[in-house]
C-alpha positions as CSV (number, residue, x, y, z in Angstrom):
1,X,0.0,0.0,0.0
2,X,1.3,3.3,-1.1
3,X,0.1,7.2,0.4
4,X,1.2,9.7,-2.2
5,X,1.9,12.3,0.2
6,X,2.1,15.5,-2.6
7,X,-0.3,15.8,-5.6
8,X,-2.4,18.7,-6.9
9,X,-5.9,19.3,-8.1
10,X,-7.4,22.2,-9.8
11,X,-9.5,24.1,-12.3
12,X,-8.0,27.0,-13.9
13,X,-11.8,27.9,-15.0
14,X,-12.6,28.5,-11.4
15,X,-9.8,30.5,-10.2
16,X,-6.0,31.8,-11.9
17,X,-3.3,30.0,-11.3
18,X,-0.4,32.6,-11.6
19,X,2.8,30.4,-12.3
20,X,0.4,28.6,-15.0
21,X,2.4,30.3,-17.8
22,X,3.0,28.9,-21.3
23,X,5.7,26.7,-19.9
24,X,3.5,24.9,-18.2
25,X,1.0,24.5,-20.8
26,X,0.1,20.8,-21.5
27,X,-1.3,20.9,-17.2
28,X,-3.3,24.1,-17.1
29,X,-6.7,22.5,-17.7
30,X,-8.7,20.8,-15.4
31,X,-7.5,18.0,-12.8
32,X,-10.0,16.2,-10.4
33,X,-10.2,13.1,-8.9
34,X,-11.8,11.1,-11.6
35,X,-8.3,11.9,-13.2
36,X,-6.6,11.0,-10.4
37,X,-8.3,8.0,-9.8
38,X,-7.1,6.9,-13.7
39,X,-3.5,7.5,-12.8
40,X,-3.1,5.7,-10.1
41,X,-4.6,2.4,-11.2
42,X,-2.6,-0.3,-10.8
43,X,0.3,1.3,-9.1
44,X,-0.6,0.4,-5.4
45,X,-1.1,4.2,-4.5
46,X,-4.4,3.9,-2.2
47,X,-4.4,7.2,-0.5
48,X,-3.2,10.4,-1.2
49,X,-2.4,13.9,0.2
50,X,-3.5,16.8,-1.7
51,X,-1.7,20.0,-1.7
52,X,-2.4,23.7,-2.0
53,X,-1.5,25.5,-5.4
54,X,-2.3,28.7,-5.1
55,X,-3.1,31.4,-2.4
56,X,-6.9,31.5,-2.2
57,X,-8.9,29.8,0.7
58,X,-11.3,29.1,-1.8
59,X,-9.6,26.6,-3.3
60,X,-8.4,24.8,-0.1
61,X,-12.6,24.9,0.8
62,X,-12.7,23.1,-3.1
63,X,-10.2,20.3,-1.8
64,X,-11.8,19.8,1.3
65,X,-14.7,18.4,-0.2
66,X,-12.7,15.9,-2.6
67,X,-13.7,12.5,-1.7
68,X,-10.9,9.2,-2.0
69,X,-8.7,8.2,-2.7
70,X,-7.8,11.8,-0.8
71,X,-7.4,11.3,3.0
72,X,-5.6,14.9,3.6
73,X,-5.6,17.9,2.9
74,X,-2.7,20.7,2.8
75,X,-4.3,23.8,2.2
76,X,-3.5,27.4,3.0
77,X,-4.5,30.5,5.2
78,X,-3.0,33.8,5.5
79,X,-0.1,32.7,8.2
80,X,0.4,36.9,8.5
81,X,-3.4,37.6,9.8
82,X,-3.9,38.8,12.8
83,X,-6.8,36.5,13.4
84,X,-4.9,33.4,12.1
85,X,-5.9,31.1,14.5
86,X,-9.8,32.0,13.9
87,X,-9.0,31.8,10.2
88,X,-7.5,28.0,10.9
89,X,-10.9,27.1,13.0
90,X,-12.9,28.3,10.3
91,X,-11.3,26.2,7.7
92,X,-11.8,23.3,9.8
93,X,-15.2,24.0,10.9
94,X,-15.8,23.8,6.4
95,X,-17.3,20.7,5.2
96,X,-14.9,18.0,5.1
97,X,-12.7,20.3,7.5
98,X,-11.2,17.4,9.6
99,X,-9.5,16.3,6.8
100,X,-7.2,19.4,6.7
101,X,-3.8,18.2,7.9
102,X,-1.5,21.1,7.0
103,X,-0.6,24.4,5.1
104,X,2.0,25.3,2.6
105,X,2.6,29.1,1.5
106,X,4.3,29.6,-1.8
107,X,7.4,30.9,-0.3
108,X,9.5,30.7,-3.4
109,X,7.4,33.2,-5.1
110,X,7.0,36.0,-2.3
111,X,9.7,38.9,-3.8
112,X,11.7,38.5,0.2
113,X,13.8,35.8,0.1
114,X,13.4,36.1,4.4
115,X,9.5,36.2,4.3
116,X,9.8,33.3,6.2
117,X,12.0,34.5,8.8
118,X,9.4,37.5,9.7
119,X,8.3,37.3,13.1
120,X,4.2,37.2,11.9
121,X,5.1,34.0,9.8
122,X,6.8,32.5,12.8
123,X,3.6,33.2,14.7
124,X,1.4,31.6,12.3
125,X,3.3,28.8,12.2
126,X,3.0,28.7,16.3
127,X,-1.0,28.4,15.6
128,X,-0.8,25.9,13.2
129,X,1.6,24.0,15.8
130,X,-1.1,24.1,18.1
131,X,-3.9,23.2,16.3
132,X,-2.1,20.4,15.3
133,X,-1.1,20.9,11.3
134,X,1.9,20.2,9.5
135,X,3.7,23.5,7.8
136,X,5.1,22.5,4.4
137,X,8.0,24.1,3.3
138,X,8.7,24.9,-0.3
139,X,11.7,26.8,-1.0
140,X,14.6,27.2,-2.7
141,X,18.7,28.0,-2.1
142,X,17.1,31.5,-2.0
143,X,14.7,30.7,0.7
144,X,17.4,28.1,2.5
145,X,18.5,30.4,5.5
146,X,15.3,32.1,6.2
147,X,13.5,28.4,6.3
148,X,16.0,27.0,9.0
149,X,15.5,30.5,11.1
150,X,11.8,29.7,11.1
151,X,12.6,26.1,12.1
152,X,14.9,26.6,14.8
153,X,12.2,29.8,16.4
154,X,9.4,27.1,16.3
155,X,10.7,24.0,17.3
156,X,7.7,22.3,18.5
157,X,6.3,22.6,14.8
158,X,6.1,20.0,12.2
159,X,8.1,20.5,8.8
160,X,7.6,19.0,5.7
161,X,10.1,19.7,3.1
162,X,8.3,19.5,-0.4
163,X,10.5,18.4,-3.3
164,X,13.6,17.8,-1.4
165,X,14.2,21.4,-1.1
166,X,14.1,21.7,-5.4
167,X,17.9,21.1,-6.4
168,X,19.0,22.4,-9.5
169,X,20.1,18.9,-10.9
170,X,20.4,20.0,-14.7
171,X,23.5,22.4,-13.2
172,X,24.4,19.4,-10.2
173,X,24.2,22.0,-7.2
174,X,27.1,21.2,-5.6
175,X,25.7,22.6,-2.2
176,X,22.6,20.9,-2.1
177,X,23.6,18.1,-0.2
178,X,24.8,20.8,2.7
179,X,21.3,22.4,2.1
180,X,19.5,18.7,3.4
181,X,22.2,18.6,5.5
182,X,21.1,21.4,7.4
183,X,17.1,20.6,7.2
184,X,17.7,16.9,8.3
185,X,20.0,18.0,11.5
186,X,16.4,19.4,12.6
187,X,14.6,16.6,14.2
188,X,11.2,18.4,13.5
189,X,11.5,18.1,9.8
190,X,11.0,15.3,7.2
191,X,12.0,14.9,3.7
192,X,9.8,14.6,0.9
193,X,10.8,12.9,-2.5
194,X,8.6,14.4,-4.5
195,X,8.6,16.9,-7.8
196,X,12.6,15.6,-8.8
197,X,11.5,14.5,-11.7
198,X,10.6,17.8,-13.2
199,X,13.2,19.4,-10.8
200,X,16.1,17.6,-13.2
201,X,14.7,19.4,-16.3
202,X,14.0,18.5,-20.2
203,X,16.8,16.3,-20.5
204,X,16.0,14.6,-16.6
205,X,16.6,11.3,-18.3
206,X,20.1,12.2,-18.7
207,X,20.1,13.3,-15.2
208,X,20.8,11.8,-12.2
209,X,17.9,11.9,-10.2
210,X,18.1,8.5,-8.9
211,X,21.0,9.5,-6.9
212,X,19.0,12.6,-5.2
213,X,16.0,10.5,-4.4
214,X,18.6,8.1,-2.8
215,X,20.4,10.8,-0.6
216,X,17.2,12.4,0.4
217,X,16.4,9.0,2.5
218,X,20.3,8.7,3.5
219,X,20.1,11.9,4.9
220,X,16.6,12.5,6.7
221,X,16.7,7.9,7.3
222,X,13.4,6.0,6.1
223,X,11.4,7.0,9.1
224,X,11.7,10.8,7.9
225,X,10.9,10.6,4.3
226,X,8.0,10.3,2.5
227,X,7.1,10.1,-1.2
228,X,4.5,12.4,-3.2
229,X,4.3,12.1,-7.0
230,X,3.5,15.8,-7.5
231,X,1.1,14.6,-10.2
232,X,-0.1,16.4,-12.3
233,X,2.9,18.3,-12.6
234,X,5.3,15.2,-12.8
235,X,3.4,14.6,-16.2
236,X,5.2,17.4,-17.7
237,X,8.3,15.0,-17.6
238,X,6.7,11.2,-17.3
239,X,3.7,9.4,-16.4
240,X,2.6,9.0,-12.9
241,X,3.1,5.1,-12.6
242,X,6.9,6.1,-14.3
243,X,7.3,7.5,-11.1
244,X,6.3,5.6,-8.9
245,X,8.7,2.8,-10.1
246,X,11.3,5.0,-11.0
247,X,11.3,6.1,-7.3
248,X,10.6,2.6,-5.9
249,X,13.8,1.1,-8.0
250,X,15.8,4.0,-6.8
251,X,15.2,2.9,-3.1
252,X,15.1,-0.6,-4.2
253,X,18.1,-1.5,-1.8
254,X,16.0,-0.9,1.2
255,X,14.6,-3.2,3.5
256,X,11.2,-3.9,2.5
257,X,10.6,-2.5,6.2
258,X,12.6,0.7,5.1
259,X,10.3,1.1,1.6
260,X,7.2,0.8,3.9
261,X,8.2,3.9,5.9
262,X,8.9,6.2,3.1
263,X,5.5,5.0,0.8
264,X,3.3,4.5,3.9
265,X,4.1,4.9,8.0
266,X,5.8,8.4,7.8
267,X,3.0,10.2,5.7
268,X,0.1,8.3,7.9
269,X,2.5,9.4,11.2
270,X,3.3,12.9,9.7
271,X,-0.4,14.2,8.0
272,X,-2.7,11.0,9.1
273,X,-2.0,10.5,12.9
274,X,-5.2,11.2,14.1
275,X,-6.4,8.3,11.4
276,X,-4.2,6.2,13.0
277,X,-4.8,6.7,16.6
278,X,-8.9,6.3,15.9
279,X,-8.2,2.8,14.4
């Protein structure tokens, strides 16, 4: 049994998408569970997190309601608000609101490359601690610094780090490794190999992305990592059951105990524990 712990849904008819450009062309239609549900046949995925892709709280309402094979939900709020912890209670009080297990922010598109280091974002983060949710964190090098100042001035939140922090692999960013280095020396933070795929470019087949998905796991151990196909964007470079092998035969010299963790027990411990505590 597999959790893919990072997909996406959405309908650019209902609401814009702003880093939908023409790059990104052959995904910016419509993506719901009916498609979702036709990827991952056959591929022993049977639950799945879904993940915010733009800044609007209506589309977080719009996952809420998505029934399986999604299980969680990573949505977003305005972390900045002054009222963030009523905003977070009234996302949860939303039809299919127990299902809302974290929050992720676009950080690698706000123009400060230390938004998250601002004391209002660390005190959002505080009131998702509390209530419980998981804070994903996507960034860049750009972002690196400010993302470990957040981490360290809210250590009894929960950190996800979405794409394995998004290495330039076409160019082999040499400092990388230091970069997960310095995220996995943070026992509040987890590793997830998702989004590589694309990550590595045109030519990824060419690239070695094998190798990243591998040290991701050495460094954060099996317990700490967790996989997400970051379907449907993954489809810009290979289908969604390439990946899922591709990423299986990468970590193929784990114990099958090892596999388990990273394609099942750390996403159910990370954004399903209350799940598993009620069975």
């Amino acid at each position: 049994m597999i959790i893919d712990a990072h997909h996406h849904l959405w309908d650019p008819a209902d609401r814009p998408y702003p880093w939908m450009d023409d790059s990104v062309a052959p995904i910016r239609r419509r993506f719901d569970v009916d498609d979702l549900r036709a990827a991952t046949q056959d591929t022993g995925v049977t639950r799945t997190i879904v993940v915010q892709a733009v800044h609007d709280p209506d589309e977080t309402a719009w996952l809420l309601e998505q029934p399986g094979p999604v299980a969680g939900v990573v949505g977003w709020v305005d972390l900045t608000a002054a009222d963030v912890v009523d905003r977070i209670a009234a996302v949860r009080a939303r039809p299919g609101g127990e299902r809302l297990v974290g929050i992720r922010h676009l950080v690698q598109d706000e123009p400060d490359p230390y938004w998250l280091a601002r004391p209002d974002v660390a005190r959002g983060v505080r009131a998702l601690a509390d209530a419980g949710l998981v804070f994903d964190v996507l960034v860049r090098a750009r972002e690196h610094a400010a993302a470990l100042a957040l981490i360290d001035a809210v250590p009894g939140a929960s950190f996800v780090l979405d794409h394995a922090g998004k290495p330039s692999i076409d160019s082999g960013d040499p400092a990388w490794r230091g970069r997960m280095a310095d995220f996995a020396a943070r026992p509040n933070v987890v590793g997830k190999v998702s989004g590589l795929f694309t990550e590595a470019g045109q030519d990824w087949q060419d690239r070695p992305v094998a190798r990243y998905i591998r040290e991701v796991v050495e460094q954060f151990g099996p317990e700490r990592s967790l996989f997400g196909s970051d379907w449907p964007v993954s489809t810009l470079a290979t289908g969604y059951a390439d990946v899922v092998q591709r990423t299986t035969a990468a970590l193929a010299d784990l114990t099958a105990d090892e596999r388990d963790a990273v394609f099942r027990r750390t996403a159910e411990r990370i954004y399903l524990v209350r799940e598993v505590e009620q069975t």
